[in-house]
Wavefront OBJ file of the C-alpha trace (Angstrom):
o trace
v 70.520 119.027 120.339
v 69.321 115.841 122.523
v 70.757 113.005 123.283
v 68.090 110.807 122.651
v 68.099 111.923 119.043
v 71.462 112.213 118.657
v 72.133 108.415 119.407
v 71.114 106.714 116.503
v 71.449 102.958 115.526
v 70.279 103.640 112.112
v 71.725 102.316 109.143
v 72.625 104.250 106.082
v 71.197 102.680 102.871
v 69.046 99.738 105.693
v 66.567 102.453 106.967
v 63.353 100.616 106.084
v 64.928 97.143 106.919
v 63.347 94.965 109.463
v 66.108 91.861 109.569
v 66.057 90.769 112.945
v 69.503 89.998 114.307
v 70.701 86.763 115.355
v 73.275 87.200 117.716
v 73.236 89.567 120.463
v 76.014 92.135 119.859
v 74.604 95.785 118.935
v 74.820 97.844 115.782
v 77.756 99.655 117.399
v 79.900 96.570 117.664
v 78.649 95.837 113.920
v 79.932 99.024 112.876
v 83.315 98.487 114.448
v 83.351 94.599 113.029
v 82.978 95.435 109.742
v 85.823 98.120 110.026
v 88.110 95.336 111.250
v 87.416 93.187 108.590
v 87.302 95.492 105.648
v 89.848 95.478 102.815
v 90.690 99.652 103.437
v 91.294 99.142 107.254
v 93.613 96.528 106.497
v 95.630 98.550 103.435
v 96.836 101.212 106.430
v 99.203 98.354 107.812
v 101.528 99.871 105.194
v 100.519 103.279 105.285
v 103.117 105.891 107.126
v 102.445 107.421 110.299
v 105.142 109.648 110.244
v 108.319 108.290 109.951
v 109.248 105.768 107.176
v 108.298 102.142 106.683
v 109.289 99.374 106.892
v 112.294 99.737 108.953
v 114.208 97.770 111.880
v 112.676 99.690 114.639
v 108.901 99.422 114.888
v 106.955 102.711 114.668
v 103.438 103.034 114.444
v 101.586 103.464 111.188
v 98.299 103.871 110.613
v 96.816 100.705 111.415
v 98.941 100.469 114.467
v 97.843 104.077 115.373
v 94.061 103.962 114.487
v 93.991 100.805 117.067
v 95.149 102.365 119.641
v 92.822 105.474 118.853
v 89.927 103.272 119.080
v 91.002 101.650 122.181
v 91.533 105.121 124.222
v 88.298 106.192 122.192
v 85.996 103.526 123.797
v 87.347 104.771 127.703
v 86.432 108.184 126.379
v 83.041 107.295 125.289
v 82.439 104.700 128.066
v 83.531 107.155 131.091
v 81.963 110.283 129.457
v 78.533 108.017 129.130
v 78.519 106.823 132.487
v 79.255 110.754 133.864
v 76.508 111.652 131.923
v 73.867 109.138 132.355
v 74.233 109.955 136.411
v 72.794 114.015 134.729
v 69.923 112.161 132.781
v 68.897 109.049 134.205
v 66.158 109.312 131.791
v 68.103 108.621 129.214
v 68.965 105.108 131.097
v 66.737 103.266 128.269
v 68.508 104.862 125.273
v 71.424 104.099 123.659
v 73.568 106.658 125.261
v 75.284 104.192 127.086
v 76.905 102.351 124.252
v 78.969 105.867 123.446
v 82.039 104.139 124.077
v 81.678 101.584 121.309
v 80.522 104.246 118.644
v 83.997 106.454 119.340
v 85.709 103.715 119.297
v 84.359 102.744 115.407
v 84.948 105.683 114.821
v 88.065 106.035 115.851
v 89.052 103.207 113.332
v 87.345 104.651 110.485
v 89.359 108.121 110.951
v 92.515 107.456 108.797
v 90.545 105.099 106.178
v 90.537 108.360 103.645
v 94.263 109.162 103.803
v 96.309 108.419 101.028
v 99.902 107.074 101.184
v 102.974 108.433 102.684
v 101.479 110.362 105.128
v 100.399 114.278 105.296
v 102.611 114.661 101.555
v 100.413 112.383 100.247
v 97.039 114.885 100.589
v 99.219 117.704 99.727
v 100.435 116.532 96.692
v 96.644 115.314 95.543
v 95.251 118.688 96.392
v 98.216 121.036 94.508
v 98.574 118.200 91.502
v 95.154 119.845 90.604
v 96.143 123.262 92.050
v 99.532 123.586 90.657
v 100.002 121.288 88.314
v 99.156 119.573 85.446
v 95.928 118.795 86.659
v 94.744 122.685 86.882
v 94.063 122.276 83.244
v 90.698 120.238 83.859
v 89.209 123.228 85.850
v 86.821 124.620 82.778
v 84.993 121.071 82.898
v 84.167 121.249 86.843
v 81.735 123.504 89.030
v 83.060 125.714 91.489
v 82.502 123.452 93.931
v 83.473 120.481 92.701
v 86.919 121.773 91.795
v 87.267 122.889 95.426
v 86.884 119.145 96.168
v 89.885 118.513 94.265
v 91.919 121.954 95.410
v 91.664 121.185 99.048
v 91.518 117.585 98.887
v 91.202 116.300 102.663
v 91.397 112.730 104.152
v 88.994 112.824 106.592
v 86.189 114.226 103.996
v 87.898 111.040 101.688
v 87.223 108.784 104.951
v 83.214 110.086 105.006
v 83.035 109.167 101.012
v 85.040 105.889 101.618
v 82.169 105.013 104.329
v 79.235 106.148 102.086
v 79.692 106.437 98.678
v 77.980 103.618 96.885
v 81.382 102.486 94.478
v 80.664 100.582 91.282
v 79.820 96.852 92.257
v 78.992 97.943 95.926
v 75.681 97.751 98.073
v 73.486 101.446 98.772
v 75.031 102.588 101.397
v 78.647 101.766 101.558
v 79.651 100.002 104.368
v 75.851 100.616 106.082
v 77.205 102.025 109.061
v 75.037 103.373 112.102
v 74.056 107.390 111.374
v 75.929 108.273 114.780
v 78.925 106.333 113.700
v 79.381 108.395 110.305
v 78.447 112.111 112.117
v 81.314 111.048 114.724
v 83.836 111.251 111.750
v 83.401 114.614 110.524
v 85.358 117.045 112.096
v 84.402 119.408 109.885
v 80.950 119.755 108.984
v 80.809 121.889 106.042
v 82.175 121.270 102.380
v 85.079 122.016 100.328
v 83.314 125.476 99.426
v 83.665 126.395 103.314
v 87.517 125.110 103.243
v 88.988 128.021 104.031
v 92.854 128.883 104.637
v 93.073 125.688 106.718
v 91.961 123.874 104.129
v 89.956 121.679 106.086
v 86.289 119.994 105.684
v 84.285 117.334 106.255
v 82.699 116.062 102.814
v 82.843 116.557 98.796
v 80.010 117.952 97.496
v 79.216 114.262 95.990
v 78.613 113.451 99.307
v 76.971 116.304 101.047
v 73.099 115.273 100.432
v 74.251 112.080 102.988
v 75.854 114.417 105.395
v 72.304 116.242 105.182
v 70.571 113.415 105.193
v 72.219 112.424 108.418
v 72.455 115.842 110.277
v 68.780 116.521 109.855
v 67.927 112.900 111.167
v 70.311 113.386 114.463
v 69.052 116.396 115.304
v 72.335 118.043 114.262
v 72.185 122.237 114.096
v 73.080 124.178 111.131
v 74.243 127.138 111.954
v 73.914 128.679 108.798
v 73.680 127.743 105.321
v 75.787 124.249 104.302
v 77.232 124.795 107.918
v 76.759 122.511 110.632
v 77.730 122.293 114.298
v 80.045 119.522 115.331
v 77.830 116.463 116.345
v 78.856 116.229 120.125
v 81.042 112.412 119.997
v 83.034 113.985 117.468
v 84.799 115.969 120.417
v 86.181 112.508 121.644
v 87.093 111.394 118.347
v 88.985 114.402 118.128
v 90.518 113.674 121.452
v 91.410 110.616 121.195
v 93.164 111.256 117.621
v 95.144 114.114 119.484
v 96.164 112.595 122.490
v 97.625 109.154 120.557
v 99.362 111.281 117.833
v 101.020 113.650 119.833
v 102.544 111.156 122.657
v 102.949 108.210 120.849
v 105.418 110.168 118.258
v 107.126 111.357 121.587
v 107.663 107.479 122.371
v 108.272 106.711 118.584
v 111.002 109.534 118.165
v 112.920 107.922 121.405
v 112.981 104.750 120.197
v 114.467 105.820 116.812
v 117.053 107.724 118.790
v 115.837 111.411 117.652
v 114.936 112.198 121.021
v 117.000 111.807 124.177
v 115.693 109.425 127.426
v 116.498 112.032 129.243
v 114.573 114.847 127.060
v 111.910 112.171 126.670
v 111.258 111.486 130.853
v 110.762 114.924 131.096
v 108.307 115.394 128.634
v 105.956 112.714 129.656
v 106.303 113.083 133.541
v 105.211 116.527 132.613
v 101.791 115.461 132.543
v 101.662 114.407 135.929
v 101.555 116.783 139.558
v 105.745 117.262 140.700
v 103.713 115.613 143.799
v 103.962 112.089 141.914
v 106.659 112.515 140.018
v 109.047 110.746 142.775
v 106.252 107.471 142.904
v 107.190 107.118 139.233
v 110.735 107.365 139.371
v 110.336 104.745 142.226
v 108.268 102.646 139.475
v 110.832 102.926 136.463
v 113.698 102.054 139.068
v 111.766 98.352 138.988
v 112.677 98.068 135.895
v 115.656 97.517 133.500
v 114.303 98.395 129.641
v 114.495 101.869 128.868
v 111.764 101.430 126.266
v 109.503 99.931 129.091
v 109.857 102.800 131.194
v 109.533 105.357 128.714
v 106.160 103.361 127.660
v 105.415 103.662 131.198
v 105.398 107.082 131.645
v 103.617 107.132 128.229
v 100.906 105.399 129.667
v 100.656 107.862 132.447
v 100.586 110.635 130.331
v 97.513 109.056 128.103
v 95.954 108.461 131.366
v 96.083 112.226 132.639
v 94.657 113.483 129.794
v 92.170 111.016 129.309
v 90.637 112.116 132.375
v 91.167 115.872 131.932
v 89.325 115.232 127.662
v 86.206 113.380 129.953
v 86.141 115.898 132.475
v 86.212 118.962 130.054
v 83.419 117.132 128.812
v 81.022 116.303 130.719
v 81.625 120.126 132.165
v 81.134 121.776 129.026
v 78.299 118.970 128.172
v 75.408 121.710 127.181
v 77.438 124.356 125.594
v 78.310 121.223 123.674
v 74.484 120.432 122.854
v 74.162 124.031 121.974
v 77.051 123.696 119.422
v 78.565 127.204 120.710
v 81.878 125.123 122.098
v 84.991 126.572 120.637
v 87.991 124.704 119.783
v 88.895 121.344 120.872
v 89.160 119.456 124.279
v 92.709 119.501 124.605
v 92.671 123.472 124.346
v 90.603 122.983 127.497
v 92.694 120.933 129.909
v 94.046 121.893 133.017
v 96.550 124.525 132.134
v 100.031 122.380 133.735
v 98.244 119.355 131.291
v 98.203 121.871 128.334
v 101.572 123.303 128.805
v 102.900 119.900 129.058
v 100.882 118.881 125.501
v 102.358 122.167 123.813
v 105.646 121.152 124.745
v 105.461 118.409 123.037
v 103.782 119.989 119.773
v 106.540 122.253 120.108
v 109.737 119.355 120.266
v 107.287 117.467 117.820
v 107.624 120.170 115.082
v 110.874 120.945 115.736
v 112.720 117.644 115.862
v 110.459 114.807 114.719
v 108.405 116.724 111.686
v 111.182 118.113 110.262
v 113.525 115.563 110.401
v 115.749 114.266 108.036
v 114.088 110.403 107.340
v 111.003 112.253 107.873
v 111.180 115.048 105.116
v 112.281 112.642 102.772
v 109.774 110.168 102.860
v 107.574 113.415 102.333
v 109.797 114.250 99.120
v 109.044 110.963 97.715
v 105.966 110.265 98.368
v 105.057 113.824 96.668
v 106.662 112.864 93.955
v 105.124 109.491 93.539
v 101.546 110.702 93.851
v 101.864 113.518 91.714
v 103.385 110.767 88.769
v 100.992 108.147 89.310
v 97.747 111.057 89.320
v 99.360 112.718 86.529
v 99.150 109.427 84.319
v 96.271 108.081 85.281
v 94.358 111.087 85.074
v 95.273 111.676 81.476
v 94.584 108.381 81.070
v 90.785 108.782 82.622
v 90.232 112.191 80.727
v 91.348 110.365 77.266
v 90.358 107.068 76.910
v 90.665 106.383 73.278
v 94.266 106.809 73.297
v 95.942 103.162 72.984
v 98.481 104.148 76.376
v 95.425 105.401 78.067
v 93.473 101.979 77.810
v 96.771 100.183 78.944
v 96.475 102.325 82.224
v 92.754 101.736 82.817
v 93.220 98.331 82.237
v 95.007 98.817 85.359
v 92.704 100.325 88.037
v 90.171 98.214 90.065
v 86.478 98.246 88.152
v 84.937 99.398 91.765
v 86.576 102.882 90.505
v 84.310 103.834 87.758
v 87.450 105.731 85.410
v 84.682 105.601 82.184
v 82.146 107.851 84.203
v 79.977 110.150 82.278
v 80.605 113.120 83.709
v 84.168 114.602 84.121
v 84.404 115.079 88.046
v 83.332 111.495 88.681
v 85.726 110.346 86.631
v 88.500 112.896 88.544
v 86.915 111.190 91.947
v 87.518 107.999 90.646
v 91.240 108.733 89.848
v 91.873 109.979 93.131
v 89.924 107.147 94.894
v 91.792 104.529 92.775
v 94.923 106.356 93.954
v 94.773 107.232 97.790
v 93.645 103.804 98.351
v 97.214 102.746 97.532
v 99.119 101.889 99.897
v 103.528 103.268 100.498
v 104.352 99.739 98.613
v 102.014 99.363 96.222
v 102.227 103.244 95.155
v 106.067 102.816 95.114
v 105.805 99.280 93.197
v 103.445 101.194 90.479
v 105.531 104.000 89.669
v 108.807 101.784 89.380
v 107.245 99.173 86.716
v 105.415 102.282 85.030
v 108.588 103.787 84.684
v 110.287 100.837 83.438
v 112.733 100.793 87.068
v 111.153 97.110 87.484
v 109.713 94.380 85.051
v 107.427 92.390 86.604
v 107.678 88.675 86.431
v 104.753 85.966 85.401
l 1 2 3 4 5 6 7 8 9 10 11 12 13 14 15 16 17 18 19 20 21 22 23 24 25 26 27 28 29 30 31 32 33 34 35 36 37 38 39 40 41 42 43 44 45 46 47 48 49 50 51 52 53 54 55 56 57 58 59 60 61 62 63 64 65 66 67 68 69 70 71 72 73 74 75 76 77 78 79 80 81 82 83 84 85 86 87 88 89 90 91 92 93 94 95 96 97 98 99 100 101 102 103 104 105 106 107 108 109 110 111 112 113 114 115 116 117 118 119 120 121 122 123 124 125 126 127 128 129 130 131 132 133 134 135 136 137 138 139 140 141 142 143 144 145 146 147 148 149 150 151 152 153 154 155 156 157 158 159 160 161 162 163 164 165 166 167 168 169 170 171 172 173 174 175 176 177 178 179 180 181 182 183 184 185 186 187 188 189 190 191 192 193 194 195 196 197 198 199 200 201 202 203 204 205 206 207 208 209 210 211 212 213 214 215 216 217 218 219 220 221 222 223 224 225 226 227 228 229 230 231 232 233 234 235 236 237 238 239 240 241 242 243 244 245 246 247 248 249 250 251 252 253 254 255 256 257 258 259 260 261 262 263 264 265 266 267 268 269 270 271 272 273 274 275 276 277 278 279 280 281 282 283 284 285 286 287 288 289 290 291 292 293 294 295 296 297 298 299 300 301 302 303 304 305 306 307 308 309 310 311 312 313 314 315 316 317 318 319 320 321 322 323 324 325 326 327 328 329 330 331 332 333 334 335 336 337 338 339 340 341 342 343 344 345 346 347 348 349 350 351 352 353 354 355 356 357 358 359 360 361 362 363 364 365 366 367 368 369 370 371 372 373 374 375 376 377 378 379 380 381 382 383 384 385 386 387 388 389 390 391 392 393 394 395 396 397 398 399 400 401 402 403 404 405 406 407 408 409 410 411 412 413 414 415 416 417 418 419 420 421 422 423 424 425 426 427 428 429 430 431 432 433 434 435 436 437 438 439
């Protein structure tokens, strides 16, 4: 792969437009505008994290977290970009230094495809259909398209959010720059390709657009309906890691999970025992626990900022070759990753499975697996009178009356991982007759 390929400010669904701009900022910075502004970014202010919402203390959720993703993304792109353009000053005239603004849309567009109540909320989409009541659908859907369904995945829902053209909606979905979309998919293979991890990058409703822009980027297939990983993805990736894994560190102190004590040594981890006693001297300045800790949090990101661009930029044309294995965290200086797997390790032991934690989990399973249940029947149905009661219900963008019976499916599951904690929670109560709403 080459870079000047790979950068691409072409739109999907706008490739033979010629509208001259009238302001100066570039298609990047479009991309990441219209991201900010759109009704989906804005529904995961009240989509969980991990630990429950609303509450007194403030944790992130996903809006909170997919900010700060795109803010660390843009250093990644912007110092990896400047590394690289000192390798290829031929590529001074391309695009390749505005990498920092296409991670950084990215980074905001990562989340947009998961449904409420965090990680539950995929689970209990993908075994509803696996499991339960909605396994008896299967005889009316491919092979393929009922792996959709099986493994259901938000960051293949996040691709179809971005492209798919819904009912009322423009060619295109939200016409975002081909390098923008590629530096979303993680995984770039469909549900077919899944796997025990259950992981992958788009439905087969939206795999032709995948092709479409793989084959335009210059992206390698390594075999059949198999793709490499387009190279920003790597800092996507990054980013995503490095945000989740401390800021849950920081998120669990504040909620009193984790010790200050148990938390200081964590996050000074990340740094050489060398400056370890320049930090202490820094923390001693000040009085707020939480301000240190978010001190030494800030340290940490910074470490491994560096060590995600420098893994980079040293690993740039096995990267190009698409023969790279794993991610760049797994590449870090080994003190950096022992101090990250420390913290996966406390993570899953403490935060993950803890109490508030495995609860909101419980419900939110519970929840989704109602709401689908109902308004799946509902879709598959139609001329009963409840049925048309329900449908009445769901947005018209979600086209619930399609012809065939996996759209239809889609459209359920669109209608319903759009939802956000409240309005998921809200639903089932008045469905279930725990709340009458007022006119």
């Amino acid at each position: 792969m080459n870079w000047s390929q790979l950068i691409s400010n072409k739109r999907l669904g706008q490739e033979d437009s010629h509208y001259k701009r009238r302001d100066d900022r570039t298609e990047f910075r479009r991309d990441y505008d219209r991201l900010i502004f759109s009704a989906p970014f804005r529904r995961l202010q009240n989509k969980t994290q991990v630990f429950p919402l609303p509450g007194s203390i403030f944790v992130h959720n996903r809006l909170t977290h997919s900010l700060e993703v795109a803010s660390l993304g843009r250093s990644l792109g912007d110092d990896v970009s400047r590394i690289l353009l000192t390798f290829h000053p031929d590529l001074s005239s391309s695009h390749m230094s505005e990498c920092g603004s296409i991670v950084s849309a990215a980074c905001l567009a990562h989340d947009l495809g998961n449904p409420p109540f965090g990680h539950s909320g995929e689970q209990s989409i993908a075994t509803y259909f696996s499991e339960g009541a909605g396994r008896k659908w299967q005889s009316l859907l491919s092979e393929q398209e009922w792996n959709d369904l099986i493994h259901f995945d938000g960051n293949a829902n996040a691709f179809r959010i971005l492209t798919h053209q819904f009912k009322g909606r423009r060619p295109g979905g939200f016409v975002m720059t081909y390098s923008t979309l590629a530096s979303i998919v993680k995984y770039p293979y469909s549900s077919s390709l899944a796997g025990k991890k259950q992981k992958f990058g788009f439905f087969q409703s939206e795999e032709a657009t995948y092709r479409k822009i793989a084959s335009d980027l210059g992206i390698q297939e390594l075999r059949a309906d198999r793709w490499c990983r387009y190279p920003l993805v790597y800092l996507v990736e990054a980013a995503d890691d490095i945000c989740y894994e401390v800021m849950d560190i920081e998120d669990a102190h504040k909620l009193g999970i984790l010790s200050t004590d148990e938390t200081k040594h964590l996050l000074m981890g990340f740094n050489d025992v060398s400056k370890h006693a320049h930090m202490e001297t820094v923390m001693a300045q000040v009085d707020d626990i939480n301000e240190q800790i978010a001190y030494l949090r800030s340290c940490a990101i910074g470490v491994l900022e560096r060590e995600c661009v420098r893994v980079f930029t040293e690993n740039e044309e096995s990267i190009l070759r698409g023969d790279f294995e794993g991610s760049l965290i797994k590449h870090v200086s080994e003190p950096v990753r022992d101090a990250y797997r420390k913290c996966e390790e406390v993570s899953i032991k403490k935060i993950y499975k803890n109490k508030n934690v495995v609860d909101i989990e419980l419900s939110g399973y519970k929840i989704i697996s109602e709401l689908l249940d109902l308004f799946v029947e509902a879709a598959m149905t139609p001329e009963k009178a409840y049925s048309r009661l329900l449908l009445n219900r769901v947005s018209p963008q979600y086209d619930v009356h399609a012809e065939s019976a996996y759209d239809r499916l889609m459209s359920v599951v669109d209608y319903v991982s759009g939802m956000t904690d409240v309005f998921a929670l809200d639903l089932y109560r008045k469905i279930n007759g725990e709340s009458i709403p007022t006119i």
